[in-house]
Structure formats: structure tokens, C-alpha cells
N, C-alpha and C positions, 0 to 999 in steps of 0.2 A: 504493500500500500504506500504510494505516493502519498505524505503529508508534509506538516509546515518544516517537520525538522529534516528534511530531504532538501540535499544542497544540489545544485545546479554549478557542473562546471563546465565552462565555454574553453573548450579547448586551440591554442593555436589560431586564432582567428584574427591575422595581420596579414596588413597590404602584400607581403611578400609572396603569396601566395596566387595574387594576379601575375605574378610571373610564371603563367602555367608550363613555358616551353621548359622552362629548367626544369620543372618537377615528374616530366614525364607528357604533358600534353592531353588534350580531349578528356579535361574532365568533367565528371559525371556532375548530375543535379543541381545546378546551374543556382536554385530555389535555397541550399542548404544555409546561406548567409542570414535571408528571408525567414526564416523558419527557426530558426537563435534566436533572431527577433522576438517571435513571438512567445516563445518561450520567456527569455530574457525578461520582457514586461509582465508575463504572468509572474514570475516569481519577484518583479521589484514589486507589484500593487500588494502581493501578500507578506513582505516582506519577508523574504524567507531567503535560506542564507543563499548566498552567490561566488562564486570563484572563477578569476578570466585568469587562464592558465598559457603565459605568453613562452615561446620558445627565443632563447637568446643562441646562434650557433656560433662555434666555436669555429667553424672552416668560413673564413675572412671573404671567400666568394659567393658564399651563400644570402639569398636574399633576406633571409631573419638574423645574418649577425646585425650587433648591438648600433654598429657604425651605420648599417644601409637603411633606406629610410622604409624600407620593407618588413623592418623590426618593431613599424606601429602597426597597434591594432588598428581593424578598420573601423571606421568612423559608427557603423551603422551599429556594432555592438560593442562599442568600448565601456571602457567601466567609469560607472558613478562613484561621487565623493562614499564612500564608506566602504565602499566594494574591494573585497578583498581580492590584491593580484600575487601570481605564485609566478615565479620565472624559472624555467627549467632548460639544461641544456642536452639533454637526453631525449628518449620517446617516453618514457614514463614521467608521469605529473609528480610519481611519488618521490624518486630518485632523485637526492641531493634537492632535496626543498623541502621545506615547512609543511605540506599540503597536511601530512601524517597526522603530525601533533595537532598543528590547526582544529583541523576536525574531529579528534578527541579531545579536545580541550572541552569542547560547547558539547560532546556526545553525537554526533553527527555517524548514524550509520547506512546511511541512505543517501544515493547518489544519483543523479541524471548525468549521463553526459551527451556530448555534443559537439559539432567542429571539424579540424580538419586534422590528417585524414583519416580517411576511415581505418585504413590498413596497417596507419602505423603509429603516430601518438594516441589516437582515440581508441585504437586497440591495443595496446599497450598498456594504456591508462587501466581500461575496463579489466582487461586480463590479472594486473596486478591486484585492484582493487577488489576483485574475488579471492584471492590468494589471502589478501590480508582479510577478511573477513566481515567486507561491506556487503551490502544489496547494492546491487546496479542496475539500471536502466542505461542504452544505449537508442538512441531517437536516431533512426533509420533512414527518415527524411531529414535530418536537421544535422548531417555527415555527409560529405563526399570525398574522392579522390582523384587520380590520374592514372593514364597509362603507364604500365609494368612493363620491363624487360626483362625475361628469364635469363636463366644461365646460360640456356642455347640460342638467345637471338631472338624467340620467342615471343611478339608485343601481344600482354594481356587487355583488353578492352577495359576503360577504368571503372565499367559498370559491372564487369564480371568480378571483377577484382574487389570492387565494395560489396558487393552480393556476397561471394563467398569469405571475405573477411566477414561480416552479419553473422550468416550461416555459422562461422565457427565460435564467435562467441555465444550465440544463444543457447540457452542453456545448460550452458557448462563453466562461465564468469559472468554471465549478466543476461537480463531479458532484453529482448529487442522490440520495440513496439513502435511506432509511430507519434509523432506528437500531439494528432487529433485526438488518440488516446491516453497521453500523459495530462494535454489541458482536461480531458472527459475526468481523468482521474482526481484531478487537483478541484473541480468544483463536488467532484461525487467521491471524497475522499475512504467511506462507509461501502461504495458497491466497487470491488476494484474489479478490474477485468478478467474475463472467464479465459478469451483468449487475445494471448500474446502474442501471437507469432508475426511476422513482417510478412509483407504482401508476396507473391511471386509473379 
């Protein structure tokens, strides 16, 4: 059950990432910036906790180190005065940041996440955060990524590649649901959903 003490984190979500050639190209769900949004405002109107989890890299070409201007959040969900920011230089939110403590301090075992991308900080994140012992939610529509290269040359479709990154976290480190049923959950916090599964 989605309630008040279920924190919302916005994962990775800086300009750097309009640099879609660098990251692999043709990515998926165009909508997912749109849709943090709305999440975003539901949980500021209820005030309920919130965490913009920014990546700072450590490789000086990359469009999120600290120097490029790809290392600000983007405008449409950046964070308000009180809002707590985590800066991480890994794929995991957890690894070498506060995120941990943060959220046992206030008792916080309940998680949304959301951002980019799907395959690899927001799975990561979720992946961990089952490991250590939280509930998660991963918003299906409110995630995207990019085109894969395998080892062999390979180029994955960035829609197969967020699909079956989903696929492997549901239910086995998080549920995966959509957002129309996290806002369903958050006003009907008493009837939580029968099912969860993502769409195909």
C-alpha cells in the first residue's frame, strides 16, 4: 500500500540526458519527463517525502559530470526549497550517499521510483532497495531509456531493453505498475490494487 510515509525518488533527471546520441540513441517514451511530473505534484500537494537523486560522473566527457551544464536537473522537475537532493556517482542511489540513513532516520520503508534509465540507475536503485529490505514501486510509464549495444555488435531496441529490464525487476525487487495506478493508489490508499503487473 502506497501511503503518506512512501517516499518518491526522481531519479537522474538532468538536461544531460537530451544528449540522447551519447547514450545510445532512439529513446523510448518520449512522455516519461511528463509523467514525474505528475507524480512529483501529487506527492508535493500531500506532502509526502520526496528525493531528486542527481548523478554527478566522474568520466570529464560525460554529459552529467559536475563541470557540463548537462549536470542540471531539468527545469520541469527540479527540486523545491525543502526537497531533499542525494548526488550519487554510481548507478545505485544507495552507494556512497546518505539516501540509506536519510530514510531510516524518519522510518521511511516505502519507495516509488522513477527517471532515467530504466536499465540502469532506476534498476539498480530498485534492485538494491529490495536487497536492503524496502517495498518498491517502479512507475513503468514514468522511466525510459536508449538503444543497447551487445557484446556482439548487437543494437537492442530501447523499448525492448526497458521492457525486459520491467520484466526482471517485477516481482522479484519491486512491483511495477503504472502511474495511473500509483495516483489510483495515493487517493484510495485503503483499496490497493489487485493487479500489478505492466501492460504488454
Amino acid at each position: 500500500m502506497i501511503d503518506n510515509q512512501t517516499a518518491l525518488l526522481l531519479i537522474d533527471l538532468q538536461l544531460g540526458f537530451d544528449e540522447t546520441a551519447h547514450w545510445g540513441g532512439n529513446r523510448n517514451n518520449p512522455d516519461c519527463e511528463a509523467v514525474c511530473f505528475d507524480l512529483l505534484t501529487a506527492w508535493r500537494k500531500r506532502q509526502m517525502p520526496i528525493f531528486h537523486i542527481r548523478h554527478a560522473s566522474t568520466e570529464p566527457n560525460s554529459p552529467l559530470a559536475p563541470h557540463r551544464s548537462g549536470f542540471a536537473f531539468k527545469p520541469l522537475t527540479a527540486p523545491q526549497a525543502g526537497e531533499r537532493i542525494i548526488q550519487k556517482q554510481v548507478n545505485s542511489s544507495f552507494i556512497g550517499t546518505g539516501l540509506q540513513q536519510q530514510l531510516d532516520e524518519v522510518g521511511i520503508k516505502k519507495l516509488v521510483l522513477a527517471g532515467l534509465t530504466t536499465n540502469h540507475c532506476v534498476s539498480t536503485t530498485a534492485r538494491m532497495a529490495g536487497n536492503l529490505g524496502y517495498q518498491a514501486w517502479v512507475v513503468h510509464d514514468a522511466t525510459a531509456t536508449f538503444d543497447r549495444k551487445g557484446h556482439d555488435g548487437t543494437v537492442y531496441p530501447s523499448e525492448l531493453i526497458h521492457r525486459t529490464a520491467l520484466a526482471s525487476l517485477h516481482g522479484e525487487f519491486a512491483t511495477v505498475l503504472g502511474s495511473c495506478d500509483v495516483l489510483s493508489m495515493l487517493k484510495n490508499p485503503q483499496n490497493p490494487l489487485k493487479n500489478q503487473q505492466p501492460p504488454l
